[in-house]
N, C-alpha and C positions, 0 to 999 in steps of 0.2 A: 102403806103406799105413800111414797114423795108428794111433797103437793107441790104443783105447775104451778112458778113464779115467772112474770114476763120478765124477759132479761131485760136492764139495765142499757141504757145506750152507753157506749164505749169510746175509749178515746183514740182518734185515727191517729197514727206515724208512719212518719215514711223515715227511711235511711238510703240517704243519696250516696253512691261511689262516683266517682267524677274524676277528671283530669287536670278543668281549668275554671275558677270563676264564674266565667262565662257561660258556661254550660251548666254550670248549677244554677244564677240568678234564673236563666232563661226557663229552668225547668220549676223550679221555685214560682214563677210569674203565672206556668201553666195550670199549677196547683194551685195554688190562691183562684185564681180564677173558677175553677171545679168545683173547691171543695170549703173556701173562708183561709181567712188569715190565720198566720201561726201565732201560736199562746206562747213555743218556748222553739227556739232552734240553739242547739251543740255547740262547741266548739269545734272549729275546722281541726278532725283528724288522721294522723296517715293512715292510710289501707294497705299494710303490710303483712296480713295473717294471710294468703295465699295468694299465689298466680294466679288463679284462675282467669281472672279478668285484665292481668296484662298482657295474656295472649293476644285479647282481642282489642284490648283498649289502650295499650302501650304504658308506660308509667310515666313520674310516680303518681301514683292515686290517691285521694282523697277518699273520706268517709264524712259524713254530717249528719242529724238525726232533726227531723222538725214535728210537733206535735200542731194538731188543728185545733184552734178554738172551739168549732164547733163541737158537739158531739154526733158521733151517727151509730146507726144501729148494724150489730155484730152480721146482719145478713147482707148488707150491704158489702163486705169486703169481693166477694170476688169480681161485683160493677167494679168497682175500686182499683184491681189485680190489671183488668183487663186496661182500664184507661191508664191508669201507668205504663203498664206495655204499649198504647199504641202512642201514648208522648215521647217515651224512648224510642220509637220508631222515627219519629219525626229529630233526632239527632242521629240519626242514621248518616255516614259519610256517602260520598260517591262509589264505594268498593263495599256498604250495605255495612260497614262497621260502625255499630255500637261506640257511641261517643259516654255515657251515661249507664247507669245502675241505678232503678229505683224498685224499693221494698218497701212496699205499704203492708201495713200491719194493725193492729190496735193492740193496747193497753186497758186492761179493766183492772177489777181490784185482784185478781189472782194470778194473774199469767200476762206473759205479753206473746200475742200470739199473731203470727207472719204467714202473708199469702203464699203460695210458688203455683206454679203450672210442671211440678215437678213430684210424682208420686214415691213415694217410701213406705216403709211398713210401718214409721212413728207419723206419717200422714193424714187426714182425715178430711174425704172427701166434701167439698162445702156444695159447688157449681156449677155449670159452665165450664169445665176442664180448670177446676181451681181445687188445690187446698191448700188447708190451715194445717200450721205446727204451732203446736206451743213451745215456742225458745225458750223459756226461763217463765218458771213461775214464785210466785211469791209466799215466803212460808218465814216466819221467827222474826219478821221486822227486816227483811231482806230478800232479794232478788237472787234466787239459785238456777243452777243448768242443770241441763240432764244429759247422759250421756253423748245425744246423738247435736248437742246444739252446736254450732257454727263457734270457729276457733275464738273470733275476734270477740262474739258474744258471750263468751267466758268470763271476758278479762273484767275487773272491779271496774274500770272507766267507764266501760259500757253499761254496767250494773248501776254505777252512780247519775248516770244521764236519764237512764228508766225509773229510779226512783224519783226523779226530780220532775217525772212526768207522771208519774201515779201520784204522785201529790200534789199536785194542779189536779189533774183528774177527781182526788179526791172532793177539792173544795167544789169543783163543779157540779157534782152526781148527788153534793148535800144541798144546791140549789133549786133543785129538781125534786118533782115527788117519787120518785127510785130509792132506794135502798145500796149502798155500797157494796154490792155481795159479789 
């Protein structure tokens, strides 16, 4: 029989899509406010790996990733899902259009793994009409995908940004009486 380890608190990320500046400081300011300041934020990059979102949000689009200072614990993600959702509500246009994209997620030592209100069969039900995927997890000194992850989430960029936050992450979780596992 396994033996029951408390899990580790985790390191929170969000990945903003956006249009302008503006609507990212704005949403940026809402999150700090929620959840502590950021430890590490992206470089501003283009969001070209599908339409989906310039149906509804026009282009070109943006991407950004920002990591929390704080740490919190992996139960908390789907409070997290939901209050994302209802900040993106609040950039809502007069025609009810989605100004903003936010994907809060966490990073631990093995996976980096993302909320949705969006069921799959690689899915796994967390909450509250929330679950968790694990996008990309971590194995040989690097960050890999699995079949079913998100195009843009493939790419090395984005590999290189997650590693640059599990390792922040790292030095945190050896401040702590936790276990990096």
């Amino acid at each position: 029989m396994g033996e029951i380890i408390e899990r580790p608190p985790v390191n929170l990320v969000v990945g903003f899509i956006y249009k302008t500046n503006e609507q990212l400081i704005k949403a940026k300011e809402k999150l700090i406010i929620c959840y502590g300041d950021f430890d590490f934020e992206s470089q501003e990059l283009l969001f070209n790996h599908t339409t989906y979102y310039v149906k509804e949000m026009g282009g070109p689009l943006f991407r950004q990733f920002a990591s929390f200072k704080n740490l919190i614990s992996p139960e908390d993600l789907p409070d997290i899902k939901i209050k994302t959702n209802e900040i993106e509500d609040t950039f809502r246009d007069n025609k009810l259009v989605r100004q903003i994209n936010l994907d809060p997620g966490y990073i631990c030592a093995s996976a980096l793994i993302l909320a949705t209100t969006k069921n799959h069969q690689q899915r796994i039900y967390l909450s509250k009409g929330i679950y968790g995927e694990s996008e990309l997890f971590y194995q040989d000194g690097k960050f890999n995908h699995w079949n079913w992850t998100y195009p843009d989430y493939q790419t090395q960029e984005y590999k290189d940004i997650f590693i640059i936050i599990r390792d922040t992450y790292a030095r945190k979780i050896k401040n702590t009486s936790h276990r990096f596992i």
